[in-house]
N, C-alpha and C positions, 0 to 999 in steps of 0.2 A: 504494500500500500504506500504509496506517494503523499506526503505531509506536507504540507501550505502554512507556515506562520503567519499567524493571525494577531499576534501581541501579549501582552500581559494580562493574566485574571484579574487583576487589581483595575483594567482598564473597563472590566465590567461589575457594575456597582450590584450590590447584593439584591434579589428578586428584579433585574433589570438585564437586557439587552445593550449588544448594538448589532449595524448592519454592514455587512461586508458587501458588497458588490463587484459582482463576478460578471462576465461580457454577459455569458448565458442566464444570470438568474441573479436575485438580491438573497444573501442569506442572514438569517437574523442568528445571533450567537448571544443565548440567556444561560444564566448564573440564578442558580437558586438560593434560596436562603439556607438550605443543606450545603452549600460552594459547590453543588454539581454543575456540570456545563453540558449545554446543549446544541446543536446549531438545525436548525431546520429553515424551507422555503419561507421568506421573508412576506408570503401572503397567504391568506384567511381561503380555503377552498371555496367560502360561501359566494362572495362576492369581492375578493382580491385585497380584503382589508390589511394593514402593514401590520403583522405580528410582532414586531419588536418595537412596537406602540403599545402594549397590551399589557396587561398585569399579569403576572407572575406568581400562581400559588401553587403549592407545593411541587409534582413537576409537569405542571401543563401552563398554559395562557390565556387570557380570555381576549379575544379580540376586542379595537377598541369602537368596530361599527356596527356588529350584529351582535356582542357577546355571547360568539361562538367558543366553546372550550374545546382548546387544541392538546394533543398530547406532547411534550417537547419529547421523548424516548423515543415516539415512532412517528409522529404527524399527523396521525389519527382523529379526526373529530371523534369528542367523547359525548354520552347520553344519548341523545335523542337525533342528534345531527347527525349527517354521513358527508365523508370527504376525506379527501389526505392529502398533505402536503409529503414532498421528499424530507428524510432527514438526514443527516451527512455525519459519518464517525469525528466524534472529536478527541484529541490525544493532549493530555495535560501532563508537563516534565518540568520539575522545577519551579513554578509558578510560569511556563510560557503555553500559552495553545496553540496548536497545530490544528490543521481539519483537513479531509480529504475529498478531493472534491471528483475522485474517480466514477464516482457512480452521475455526477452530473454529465459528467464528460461522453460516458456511455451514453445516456439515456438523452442526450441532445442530437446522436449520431444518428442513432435511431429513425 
């Protein structure tokens, strides 16, 4: 697997995002209040809302146009919703993060 530095945990504030931007895709990269990390599709399957706008509890999102609840582990709309965003492995060493962006690269070829 192929690693992309992405910066420091410390550059993601606790139950908060940011947003990478890749040619193919925007990806939002959240920090839970457990300091897990996550990065998934930087938009809402409902209607394309910016996830890394959204609140952050325990490990999913709530978007901030439809409060649709997202799963950050897999991109899954949770309860009653259906949808999924991509989610992308992320690798934490040191305090720096890494992400892998092979599965977009694939899944653009396509």
């Amino acid at each position: 697997m192929q690693w992309v530095a992405i910066g420091h945990i410390d550059d993601i504030p606790l139950r908060g995002a940011r947003c990478i931007k890749t040619p193919m895709a925007n990806i939002a990269v959240f920090r839970t209040a457990a300091n897990e990390v996550y990065a998934i599709e930087n938009r809402c399957p409902h209607k394309g809302g910016p996830l890394s706008e959204g609140i952050v509890h325990g490990r999913s999102v709530t978007c901030p146009l439809h409060n649709w609840n997202i799963s950050l582990e897999n991109g899954e709309a949770l309860g009653a919703d259906e949808g999924q965003v991509q989610s992308f492995p992320v690798h934490l060493e040191n305090g720096y993060l890494s992400i892998s962006l092979e599965n977009l690269h694939l899944e653009a070829a396509e």
